[in-house]
C-alpha positions as CSV (number, residue, x, y, z in Angstrom):
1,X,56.1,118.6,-111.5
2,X,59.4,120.1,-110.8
3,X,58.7,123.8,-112.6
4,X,55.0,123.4,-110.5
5,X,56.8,123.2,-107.0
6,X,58.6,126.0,-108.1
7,X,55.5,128.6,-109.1
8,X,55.4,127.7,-112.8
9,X,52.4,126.8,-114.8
10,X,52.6,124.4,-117.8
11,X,51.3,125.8,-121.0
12,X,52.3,123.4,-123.6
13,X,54.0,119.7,-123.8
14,X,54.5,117.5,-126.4
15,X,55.1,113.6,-126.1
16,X,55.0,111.2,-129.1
17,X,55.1,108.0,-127.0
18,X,51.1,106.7,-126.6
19,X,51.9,104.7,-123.6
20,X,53.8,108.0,-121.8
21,X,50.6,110.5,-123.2
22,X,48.5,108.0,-121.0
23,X,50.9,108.6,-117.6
24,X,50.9,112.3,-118.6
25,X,47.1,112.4,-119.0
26,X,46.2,110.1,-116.4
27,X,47.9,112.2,-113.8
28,X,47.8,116.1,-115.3
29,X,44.7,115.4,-116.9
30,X,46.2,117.5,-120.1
31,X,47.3,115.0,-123.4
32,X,50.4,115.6,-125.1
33,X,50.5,116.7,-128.4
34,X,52.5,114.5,-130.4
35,X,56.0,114.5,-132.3
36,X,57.5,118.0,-132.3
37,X,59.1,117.0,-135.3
38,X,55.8,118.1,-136.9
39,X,55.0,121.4,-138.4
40,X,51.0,121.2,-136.8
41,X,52.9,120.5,-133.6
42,X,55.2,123.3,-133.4
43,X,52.8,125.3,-134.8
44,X,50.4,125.0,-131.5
45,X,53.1,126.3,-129.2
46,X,52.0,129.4,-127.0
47,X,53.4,133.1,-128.6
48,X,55.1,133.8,-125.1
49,X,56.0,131.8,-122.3
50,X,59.0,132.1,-119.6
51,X,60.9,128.8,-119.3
52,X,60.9,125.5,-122.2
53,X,62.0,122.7,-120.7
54,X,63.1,119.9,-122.9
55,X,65.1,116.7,-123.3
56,X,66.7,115.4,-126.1
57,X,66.5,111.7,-127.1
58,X,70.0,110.1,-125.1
59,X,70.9,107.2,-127.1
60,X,72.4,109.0,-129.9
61,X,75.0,110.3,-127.2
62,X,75.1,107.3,-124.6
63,X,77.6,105.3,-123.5
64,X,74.8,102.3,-123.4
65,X,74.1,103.1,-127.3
66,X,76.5,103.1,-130.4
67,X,76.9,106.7,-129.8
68,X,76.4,108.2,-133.2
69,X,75.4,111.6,-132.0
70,X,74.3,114.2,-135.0
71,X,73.9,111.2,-137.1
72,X,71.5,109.5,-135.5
73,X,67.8,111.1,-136.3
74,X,67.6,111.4,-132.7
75,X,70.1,113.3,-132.1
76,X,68.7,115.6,-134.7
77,X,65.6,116.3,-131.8
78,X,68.2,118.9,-130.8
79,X,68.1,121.7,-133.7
80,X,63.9,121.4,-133.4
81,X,64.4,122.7,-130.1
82,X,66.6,125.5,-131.0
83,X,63.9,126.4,-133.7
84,X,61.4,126.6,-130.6
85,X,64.0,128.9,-128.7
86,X,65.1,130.9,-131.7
87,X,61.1,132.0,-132.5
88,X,59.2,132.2,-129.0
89,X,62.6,133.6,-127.4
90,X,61.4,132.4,-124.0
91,X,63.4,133.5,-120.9
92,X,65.2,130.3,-119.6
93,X,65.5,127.1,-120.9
94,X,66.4,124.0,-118.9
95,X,68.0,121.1,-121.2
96,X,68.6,117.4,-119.4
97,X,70.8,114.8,-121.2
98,X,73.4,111.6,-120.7
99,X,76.9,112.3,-119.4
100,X,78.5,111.1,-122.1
101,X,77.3,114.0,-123.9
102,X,80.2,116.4,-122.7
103,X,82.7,113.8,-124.2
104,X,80.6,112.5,-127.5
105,X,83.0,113.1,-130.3
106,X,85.8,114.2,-129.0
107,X,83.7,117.2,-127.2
108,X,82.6,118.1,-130.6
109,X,79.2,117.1,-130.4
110,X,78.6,119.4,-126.8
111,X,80.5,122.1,-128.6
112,X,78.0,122.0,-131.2
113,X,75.6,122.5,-128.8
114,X,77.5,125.4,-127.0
115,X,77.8,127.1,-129.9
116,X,73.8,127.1,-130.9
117,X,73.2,128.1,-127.7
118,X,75.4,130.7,-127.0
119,X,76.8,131.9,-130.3
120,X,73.6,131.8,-132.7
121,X,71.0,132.3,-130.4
122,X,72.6,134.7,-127.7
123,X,71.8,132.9,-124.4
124,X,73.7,132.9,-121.3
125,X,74.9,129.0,-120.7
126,X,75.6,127.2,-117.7
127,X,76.2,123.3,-117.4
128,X,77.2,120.8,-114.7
129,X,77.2,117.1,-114.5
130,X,75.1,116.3,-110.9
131,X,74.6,112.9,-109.6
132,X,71.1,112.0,-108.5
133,X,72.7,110.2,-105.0
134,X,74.9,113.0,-103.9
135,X,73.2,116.3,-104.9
136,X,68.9,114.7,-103.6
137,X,69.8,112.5,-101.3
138,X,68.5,109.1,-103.2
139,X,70.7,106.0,-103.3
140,X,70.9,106.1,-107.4
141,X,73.9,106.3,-109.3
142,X,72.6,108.4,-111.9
143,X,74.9,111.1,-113.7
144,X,73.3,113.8,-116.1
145,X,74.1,116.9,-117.3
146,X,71.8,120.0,-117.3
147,X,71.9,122.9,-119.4
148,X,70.2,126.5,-118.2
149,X,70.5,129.1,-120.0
150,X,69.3,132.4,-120.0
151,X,68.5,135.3,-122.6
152,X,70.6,138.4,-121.1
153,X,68.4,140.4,-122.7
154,X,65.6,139.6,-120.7
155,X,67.0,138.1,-117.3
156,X,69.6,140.7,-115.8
157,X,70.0,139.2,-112.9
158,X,71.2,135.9,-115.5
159,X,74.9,135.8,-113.8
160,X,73.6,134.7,-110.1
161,X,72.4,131.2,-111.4
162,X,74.0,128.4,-109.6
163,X,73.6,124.5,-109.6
164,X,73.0,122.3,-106.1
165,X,75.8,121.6,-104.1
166,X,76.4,118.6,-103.1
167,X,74.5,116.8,-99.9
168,X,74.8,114.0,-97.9
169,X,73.0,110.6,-98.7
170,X,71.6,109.9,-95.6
171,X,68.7,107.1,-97.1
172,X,69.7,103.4,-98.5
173,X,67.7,101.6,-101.4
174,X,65.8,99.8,-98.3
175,X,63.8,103.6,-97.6
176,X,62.7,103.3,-101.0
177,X,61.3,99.4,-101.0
178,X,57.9,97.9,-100.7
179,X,58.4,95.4,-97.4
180,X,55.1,93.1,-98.7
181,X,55.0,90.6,-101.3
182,X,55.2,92.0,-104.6
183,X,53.3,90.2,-107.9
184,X,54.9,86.8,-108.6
185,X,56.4,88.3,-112.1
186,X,58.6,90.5,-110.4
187,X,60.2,87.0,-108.8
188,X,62.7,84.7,-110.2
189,X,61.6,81.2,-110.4
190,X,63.6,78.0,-110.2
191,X,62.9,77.8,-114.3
192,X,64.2,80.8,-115.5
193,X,67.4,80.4,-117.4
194,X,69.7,82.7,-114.8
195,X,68.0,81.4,-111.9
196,X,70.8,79.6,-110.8
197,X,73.6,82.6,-111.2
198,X,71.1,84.2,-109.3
199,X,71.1,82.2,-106.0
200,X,74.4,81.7,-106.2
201,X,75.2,85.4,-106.4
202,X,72.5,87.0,-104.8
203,X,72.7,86.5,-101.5
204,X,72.6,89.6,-99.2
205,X,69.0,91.6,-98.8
206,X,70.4,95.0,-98.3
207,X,72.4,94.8,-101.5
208,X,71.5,95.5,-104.8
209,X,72.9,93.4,-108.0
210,X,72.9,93.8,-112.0
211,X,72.4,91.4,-114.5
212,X,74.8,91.8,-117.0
213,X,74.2,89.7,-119.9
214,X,75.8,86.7,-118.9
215,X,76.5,87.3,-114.9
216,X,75.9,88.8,-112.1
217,X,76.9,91.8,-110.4
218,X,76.8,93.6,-106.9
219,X,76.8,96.8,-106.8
220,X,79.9,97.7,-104.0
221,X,78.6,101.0,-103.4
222,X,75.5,100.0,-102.4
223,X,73.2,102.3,-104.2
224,X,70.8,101.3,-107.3
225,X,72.5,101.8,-110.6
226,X,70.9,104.4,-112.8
227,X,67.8,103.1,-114.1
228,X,67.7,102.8,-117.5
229,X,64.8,102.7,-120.3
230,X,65.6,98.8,-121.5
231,X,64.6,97.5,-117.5
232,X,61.4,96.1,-118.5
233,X,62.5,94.9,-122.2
234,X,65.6,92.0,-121.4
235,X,67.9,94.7,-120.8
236,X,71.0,94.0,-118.8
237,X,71.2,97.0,-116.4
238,X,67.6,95.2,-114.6
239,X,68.4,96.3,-110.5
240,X,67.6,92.8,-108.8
241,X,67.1,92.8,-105.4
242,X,66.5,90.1,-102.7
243,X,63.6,90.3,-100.6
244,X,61.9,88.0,-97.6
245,X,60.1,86.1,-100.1
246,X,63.1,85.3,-103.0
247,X,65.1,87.3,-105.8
248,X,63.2,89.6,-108.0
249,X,63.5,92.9,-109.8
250,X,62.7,96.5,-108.4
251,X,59.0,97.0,-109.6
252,X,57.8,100.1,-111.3
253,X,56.5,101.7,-108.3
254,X,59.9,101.4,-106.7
255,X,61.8,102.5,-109.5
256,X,59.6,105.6,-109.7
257,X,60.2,106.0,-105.9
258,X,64.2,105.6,-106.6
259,X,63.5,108.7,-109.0
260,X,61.9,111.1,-106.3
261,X,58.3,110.9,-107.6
262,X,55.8,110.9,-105.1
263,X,54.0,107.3,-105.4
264,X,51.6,107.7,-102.7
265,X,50.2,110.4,-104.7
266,X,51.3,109.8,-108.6
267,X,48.7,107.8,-110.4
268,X,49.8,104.2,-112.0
269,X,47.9,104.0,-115.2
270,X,46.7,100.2,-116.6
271,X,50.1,100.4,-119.4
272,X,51.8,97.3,-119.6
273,X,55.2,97.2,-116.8
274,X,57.8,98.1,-119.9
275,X,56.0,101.3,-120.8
276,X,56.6,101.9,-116.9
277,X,60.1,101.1,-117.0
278,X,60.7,102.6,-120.2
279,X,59.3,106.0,-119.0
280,X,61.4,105.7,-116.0
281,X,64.5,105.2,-117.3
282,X,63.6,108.7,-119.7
283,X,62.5,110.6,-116.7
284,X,64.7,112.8,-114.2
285,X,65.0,112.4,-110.7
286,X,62.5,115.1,-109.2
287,X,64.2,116.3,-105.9
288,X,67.4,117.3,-107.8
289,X,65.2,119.3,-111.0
290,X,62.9,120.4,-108.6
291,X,66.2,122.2,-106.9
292,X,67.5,123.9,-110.5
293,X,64.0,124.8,-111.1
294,X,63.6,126.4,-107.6
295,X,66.7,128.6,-108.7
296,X,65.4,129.2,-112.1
297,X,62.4,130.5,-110.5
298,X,64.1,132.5,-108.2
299,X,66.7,134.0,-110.6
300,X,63.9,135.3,-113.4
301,X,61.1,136.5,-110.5
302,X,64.6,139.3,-109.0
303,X,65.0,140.3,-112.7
């Protein structure tokens, strides 16, 4: 969506999640080809084409996870995407991944990375941690770092990239909130286990609050926390809010809304609510990508 609002054209994707191929599909009305990991996979990727853009699995490098980097087979999704770059050569790529990435290892794991990138395959690199609620205006703590590069041998005018600056957050979670009665499941009754840590706790409606395992937390600054892909599976990073009609958690439509997609227009598909939340907590936030793609755009079209 991003790259689209930008001028680009999608050409290829590949998703191996069934649930996620049903959002993409439902609302692109193109399905996924599955696990890149696979020869037939790669195999079906266009000759030529300008930009890949591409995320790596996170929980090999997150904080959130046991952080086993290169040694977790997801981690390994990496060095199938420099196979993509080092045969198609495409003119920019645009790489998405946890904070904690910079540091994994002592740095060495992003070093790694540095040196694929720049030292065996010959790109340009440029990287920068942005936060979701000071660089596109939305009230989510969410810190990721992105990776352009560029292939000076195509893109002259490579050196001129820069990343967003910084903008005010003029809009609270409230902007982003359904004011109606949401489905009773999204509401904590008086016979769930943390119900009463919940009252107790939760007690202001323009607040937003954690459960964390074994209590509850408000979140001081007043923005959600970044939404993860465990919200809808008994995770402990669920955003619980308190409404006119009780305590419940942020519902997928919200969440969505909290990551800059356009829910008056993006298509809900009949998945079960984790699938939502899991695909989420995996997406971007739009308005800040769709910024770095704007420039990406801008960068290739004046070389």
């Amino acid at each position: 969506m991003a790259m689209q609002s930008a001028g680009g054209r999608c050409v290829y994707s590949s998703e191996w999640d069934k649930a996620a191929k049903t959002t993409y599909f439902t609302n692109f009305g193109e399905m996924p080809l599955g696990d890149i990991m696979l020869q037939d996979v790669k195999d079906s990727i266009p000759a030529k084409f300008d930009v890949l853009c591409a995320g790596f699995p996170c929980q090999a490098f997150s904080i959130a996870g046991l952080q086993k980097g290169f040694s977790d087979s997801r981690g390994l999704l990496f060095f199938e995407i420099k196979k993509i770059i080092e045969k198609h050569r495409p003119k920019a790529v645009v790489l998405e991944n946890v904070k904690n990435l910079v540091k994994h290892d002592k740095g060495r794991s992003f070093k790694t990375i540095l040196d694929i990138l720049e030292g065996d395959l010959g790109y340009k690199v440029f990287y920068k941690v942005l936060n979701t609620m000071t660089h596109s205006n939305i009230p989510q703590n969410r810190e990721r770092i992105f990776i352009v590069c560029f292939d000076p041998l195509q893109v002259a005018n490579h050196f001129r990239f820069k990343f967003p600056k910084k903008i005010p957050l003029t809009k609270t979670v409230a902007d982003f909130l359904e004011t109606e009665r949401q489905l009773e499941c999204y509401y904590y009754s008086a016979k769930s286990s943390i119900y009463t840590k919940l009252e107790k706790n939760v007690t202001r409606n323009t607040a937003v609050y954690q459960w964390r395992r074994t209590y509850v937390q408000e979140n001081k600054n007043s923005v959600c926390p970044a939404l993860t892909a465990n919200m809808g599976t008994g995770g402990h990073n669920v955003p619980i809010i308190k409404d006119s009609y009780g305590i419940r958690k942020l519902t997928p439509r919200e969440c969505f809304a909290l990551q800059g997609f356009p829910v008056d227009q993006f298509i809900f598909p009949e998945i079960s609510k984790s699938s939502l939340y899991k695909q989420i907590g995996n997406s971007v936030t739009l308005g800040l990508v769709q910024k770095i793609a704007a420039e990406t755009a801008a960068i290739l079209k004046s070389s």
